[in-house]
Each structure stands twice: as structure tokens, then as C-alpha cells.
C-alpha positions, 0 to 999 in steps of 0.5 A, a space after each residue: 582900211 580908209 575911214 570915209 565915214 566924215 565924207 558921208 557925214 559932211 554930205 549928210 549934213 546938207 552943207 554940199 548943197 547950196 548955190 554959194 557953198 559950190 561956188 566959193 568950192 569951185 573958186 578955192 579949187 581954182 584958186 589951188 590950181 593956180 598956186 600950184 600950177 608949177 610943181 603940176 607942170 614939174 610932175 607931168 614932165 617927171 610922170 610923162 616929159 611933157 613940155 610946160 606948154 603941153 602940160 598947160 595946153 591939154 591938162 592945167 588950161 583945161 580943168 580952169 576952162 571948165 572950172 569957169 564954164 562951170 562958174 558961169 553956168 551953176 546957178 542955172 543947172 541948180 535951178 529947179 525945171 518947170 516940165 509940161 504936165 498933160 491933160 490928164 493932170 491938169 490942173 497940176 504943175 510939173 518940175 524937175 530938181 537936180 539933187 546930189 548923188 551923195 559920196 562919188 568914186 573917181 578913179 583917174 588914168 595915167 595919160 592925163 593924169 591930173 586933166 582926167 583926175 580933175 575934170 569929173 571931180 570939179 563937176 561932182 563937187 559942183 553937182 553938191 557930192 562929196 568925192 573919193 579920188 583915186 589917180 592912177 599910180 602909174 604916173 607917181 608925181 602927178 599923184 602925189 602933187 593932187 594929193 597935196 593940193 586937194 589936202 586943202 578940201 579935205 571936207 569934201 574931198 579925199 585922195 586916196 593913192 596906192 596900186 590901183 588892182 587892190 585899192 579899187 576893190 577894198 574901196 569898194 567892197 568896204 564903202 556905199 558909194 553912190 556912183 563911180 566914175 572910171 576912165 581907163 581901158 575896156 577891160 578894167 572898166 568891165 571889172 569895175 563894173 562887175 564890182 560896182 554891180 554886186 552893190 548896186 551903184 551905178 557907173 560912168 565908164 569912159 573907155 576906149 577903142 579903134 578910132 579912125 579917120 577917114 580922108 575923102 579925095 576933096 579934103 584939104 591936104 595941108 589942113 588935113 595932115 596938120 590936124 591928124 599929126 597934131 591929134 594923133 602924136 600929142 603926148 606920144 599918142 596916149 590919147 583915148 581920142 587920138 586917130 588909131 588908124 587912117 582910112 584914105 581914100 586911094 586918090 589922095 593917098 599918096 599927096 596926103 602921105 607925103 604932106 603928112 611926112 613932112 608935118 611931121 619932120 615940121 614938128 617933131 624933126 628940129 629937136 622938139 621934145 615928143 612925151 614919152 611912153 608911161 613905161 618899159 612894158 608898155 614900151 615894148 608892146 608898141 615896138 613888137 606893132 613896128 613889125 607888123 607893117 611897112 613902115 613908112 616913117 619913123 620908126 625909131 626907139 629907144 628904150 632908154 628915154 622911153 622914146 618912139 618916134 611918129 611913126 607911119 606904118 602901111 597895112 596889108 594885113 588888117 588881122 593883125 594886133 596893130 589892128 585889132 588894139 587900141 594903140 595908144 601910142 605914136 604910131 598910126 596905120 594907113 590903110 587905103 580904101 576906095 568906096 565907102 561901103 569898103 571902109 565902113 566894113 574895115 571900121 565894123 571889126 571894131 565897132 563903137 569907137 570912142 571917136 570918129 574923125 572925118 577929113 570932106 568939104 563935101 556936106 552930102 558925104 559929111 552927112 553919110 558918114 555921120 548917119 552910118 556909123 555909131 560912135 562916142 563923139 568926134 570931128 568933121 574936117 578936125 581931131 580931138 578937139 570936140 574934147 574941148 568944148 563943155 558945150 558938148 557930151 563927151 562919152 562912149 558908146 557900146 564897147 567905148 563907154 557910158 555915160 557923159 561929162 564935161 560941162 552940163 553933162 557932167 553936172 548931170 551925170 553926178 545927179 538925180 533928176 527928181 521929178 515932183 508934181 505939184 497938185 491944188 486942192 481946188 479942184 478934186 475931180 471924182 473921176 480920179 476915184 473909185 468905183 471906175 465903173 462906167 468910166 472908161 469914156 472918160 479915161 479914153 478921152 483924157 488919156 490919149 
């Protein structure tokens, strides 16, 4: 049993809550990242053989931008909120306070394992919590390497590793949190729901699903296939924002394929290192998917480093488990269309995706495609890369999640907005009291 009892202690005691006491937290956590920014580097190569520049470029350099996002915008997210009040309350004032939530559960996935571990616990620190951190077991040295570095916050912070299936639930069951923060599959995520909801606590789910990429004949060919290989094969395609199929129109079907093919043997074909697939169960799960489709390049494996090739598969067949599964690897379905409305109903046999990406220079069709369809967040003429502004929410919706992060978002996810009003005693009007009798003009008037 984990005695989390000095976390709720060290809430209690008010010591989370001040502007400076975040601010030199924030700034040891950063401080740590950087001194350990090379055994990181190592235990993503171990866990997912990502290269140090992909370590850098999608997890490290990520959690310090948004660290110093965070930096530069705390004081003003801490600020207390003057709301308007309405006639019926005057001469009263109106404010809205962001207060701590309290002891916050994170439990981080295995395919950015220290990115997807960091990220909401930097904004439940800097939202004034204490946090309980579980990484996914899955990626073993990144786990442990958090754990050592997040030894030196050990008021605020604890690290709790093991297999996730019987660690959650103790967790849970043993402990009060005030909010818990999943990223992961729909299914875990409807399991940890379901617990969290015996006791009451609310929950940030980030999960997944089908997202798609449309290509309408007007869009640039070469921007198009850089942008849709790189989002979708970086770190193998175990990306929960990675394209999962490519809707093209049939008129640049056959240019974009070749282009696509040919940026893919650009940046993976000269001996480029792609990561690997986390395990051999899940490496077998992708190749039985190379069955179901032509496969139009790619297509190489071997079990022994873990290793698929980007690989493009056309489909025939859309009632087939390459297409009803959240992929999750380096392989993409291409599927043709020729009107919108036929693409739209393909994209509704998985509705709420937890990312949408459209390929058009054209601002009437952007616009279509942005109204038609309901989906977490995404990109026009772009993928993944909304993921990187702290500008904006980033969450699901439906089936892909709830709840948001990143930047304000994510400050505001870990706090209670407290409303107060504040009323003078100057003026104390008798048509606030009983009796009410003879009243109700003057109920009509102010209440409209």
C-alpha cells in the first residue's frame, strides 16, 4: 500500500498555493530535465529506439516549451477574474478565482512516455496540486529515469511505477484523489472511468480513435505527401494523433501516391533509423492488418528488431479491423473518394476522431469540412502539429475523450473556477425580502 497521506498533507498546508512557490517549482523542474536530458534521451532509445533528435524534437523540447509558456503566462492565469454582474445584482461585483483541485492522479501511455507523463503534471504542479504519477510500465527505462528525476520534488510529487492493471485500481480504491488524468486507449479509459465514478472524482480522458486525412484535387502535391509522411510515420506511427487512413480524392489519387512513395524512400529509405513497435504483441497485431489490403509499399517486418516498414496499403474492403482499429502503427490505408458526401459517410463508421486533417487551398471547402464534422482538434493543409501550440486546447470528444490541456487549458483543467460576489451594504433594497406580495412588476422588470 503507498502512503500518499504527506501529499494531501503538503496540499493542505497551503504551501502549493502561492505565485512564487509554482514558479521556483516549475523552474527546479526544468532545471532537472536538463540535467538529465541525456539518460532521457538514452531510455527513449531503449524503451522506443527513438534517435536523439526524435527524443528531443517530440518529447524533451516539448515539455521545456511549454514549461516556459507556462512561465510566462502563470501569474496572469492565477489572477483572480472580474466577471460582469447583471442588473439584478447591482450594485454587487463579480470575480472568478482558479483554485487547486487538491491530489491529482496522471497516468502516462507507453508512446511518448516521458512527453505524455510530463506535460499534464508540469500544468497540475503549476495549477498549485500535488501530483501521483504513474508511467506506463511498457516503456521500462523511461519509467524509471522519471522516477529518479522526479525523486528531487518529492513534497509535491510522487512516482509510483508497477503494472498498470493492478496499480490503478489499488490506487484508486485506497486513495481520494480530487482528479485523474488518463491518456491511453478507449478502453482503459472506460475502466478507469468507471472506477473513478464509484467515488465520485472527476476525469480528463485523452484517448483515441480513426483519424483521417482528406486530400481534395487542389492540394499541393509535395507539401502534402511531406506533411502526411512525417505525421504519420514519426515514431513508428504510435501517435494518438497520427493520420489512421487517407481519404483522396480520385483525381490526385495517383500523383500524390507516387509523391508519397517517393518521400517516403527520401526519409526512411538511406538507412534512416524509424522507432520501433513497443512489443511482439503488438507487433503481431500490425502484421496480420498487412493482409487485409494491397499493399502498395512497404510492407517489410521483422520480428526481431521490432521492425515494420511505412508502409501504404490500398482498401476494397472498408469492414475489415485495418479499418474499424485505431492503427497505431507505420501503416496507412488509402482509400479513394469522389464527392464529399462519400467521404463524410466513410469517416462516420468511426465518428468523433480524435483528429482531423485536411489537404485544400480552397477557403470555401476548408470551411465545409471544418462545419461537417466533430472532432477533437487538427490541421488544415498540416498534421500533428496543432499538438504543439499551447495556444490551443488539445482533447477529444465523444468516443476520443474529455476534457482539454496544454497551456491555459491545462491550467484550467487542474482547477475550480470559484465564483464569489461581492455585495455593499450601502444599499439594501427591501424588494430582495419577503413578503413578495405585490412585487412581481418589479421581479419582471429587473430579471429580464
Amino acid at each position: 500500500m503507498h502512503d500518499l497521506l504527506p501529499l494531501r498533507q503538503y496540499f493542505d498546508s497551503g504551501a502549493t498555493r502561492p505565485y512564487e512557490s509554482r514558479r521556483r517549482l516549475l523552474l527546479r523542474l526544468r532545471q532537472l530535465i536538463l540535467d538529465h536530458e541525456a539518460e532521457i534521451s538514452a531510455a527513449l532509445y531503449t524503451d522506443l529506439r527513438k534517435s536523439p533528435e526524435e527524443a528531443y524534437g517530440t518529447e524533451i523540447g516539448l515539455v521545456l516549451s511549454e514549461i516556459s509558456y507556462c512561465l510566462k503566462h502563470l501569474k496572469s492565469w492565477m489572477r483572480p477574474r472580474r466577471l460582469s454582474t447583471n442588473l439584478l445584482n447591482w450594485p454587487s461585483s463579480s470575480i472568478l478565482y482558479r483554485d487547486p483541485l487538491g491530489v491529482v492522479l496522471v497516468i502516462a501511455p507507453w508512446n511518448y512516455p516521458f512527453q505524455l507523463a510530463l506535460l499534464p503534471l508540469m500544468s497540475a504542479l503549476a495549477a498549485g496540486n500535488t501530483v501521483v504519477l504513474k508511467p506506463s510500465e511498457l516503456a521500462p527505462a523511461t519509467a524509471a529515469v522519471i522516477e529518479k528525476i522526479l525523486a528531487g520534488l518529492d513534497s509535491e510529487v510522487r512516482v509510483i511505477n508497477g503494472e498498470g492493471s493492478v496499480v490503478v485500481p489499488e490506487l484508486i480504491h485506497s486513495f481520494h484523489f480530487d482528479h485523474i488524468f488518463f491518456t491511453g486507449s478507449v478502453g482503459v479509459g472506460r475502466s478507469i472511468y468507471q472506477l473513478a465514478a464509484e467515488r465520485l472524482i472527476p476525469v480528463t480522458l485523452e484517448l483515441g480513435g480513426k483519424s483521417p486525412v482528406v486530400v481534395e484535387p487542389d492540394a499541393d502535391l509535395a507539401t502534402t505527401a511531406r506533411r502526411i509522411v512525417t505525421g504519420k510515420f514519426i515514431n513508428a506511427g504510435q501517435t494518438c494523433i497520427a493520420p489512421d487512413y487517407l481519404l483522396v480524392h480520385a483525381e490526385l489519387k495517383a500523383p500524390l501516391l507516387a509523391k508519397m512513395k517517393e518521400t517516403i524512400a527520401l526519409f526512411y529509405g538511406q538507412g534512416q533509423e524509424l522507432a520501433k513497435i513497443i512489443n511482439e504483441k503488438r507487433w503481431e497485431v500490425l502484421v496480420s492488418y498487412l493482409q487485409q489490403g494491397t499493399i502498395l509499399c512497404g510492407g517489410e517486418h521483422d520480428r526481431s528488431r521490432l521492425f515494420i516498414a511505412p508502409t501504404l496499403i490500398e482498401m476494397t474492403d472498408l469492414e475489415v479491423s485495418l479499418m474499424k482499429d485505431e492503427i497505431f502503427g507505420p501503416i496507412l490505408p488509402v482509400v479513394t473518394y469522389r464527392t464529399m458526401e462519400e467521404a463524410l459517410a466513410i469517416i462516420r463508421k468511426n465518428p468523433n476522431p480524435l483528429a482531423f486533417y485536411l489537404f485544400t487551398r480552397d477557403r470555401s471547402r476548408q470551411k465545409a469540412w471544418m462545419e461537417a464534422l466533430p472532432f477533437g482538434g487538427g490541421c488544415i493543409n498540416n498534421t500533428d502539429w496543432h499538438f504543439t501550440n499551447p495556444s490551443l486546447p488539445f482533447g477529444g470528444v465523444g468516443n476520443s475523450g474529455m476534457g482539454a490541456y496544454h497551456g491555459k487549458s491545462g491550467f484550467d483543467t487542474f482547477t475550480h473556477g470559484k465564483s464569489v460576489m461581492r455585495t455593499p451594504i450601502w444599499l439594501d433594497l427591501d424588494i430582495k425580502y419577503p413578503p413578495f406580495k405585490g412585487k412581481m412588476k418589479w421581479f419582471k422588470l429587473f430579471m429580464r
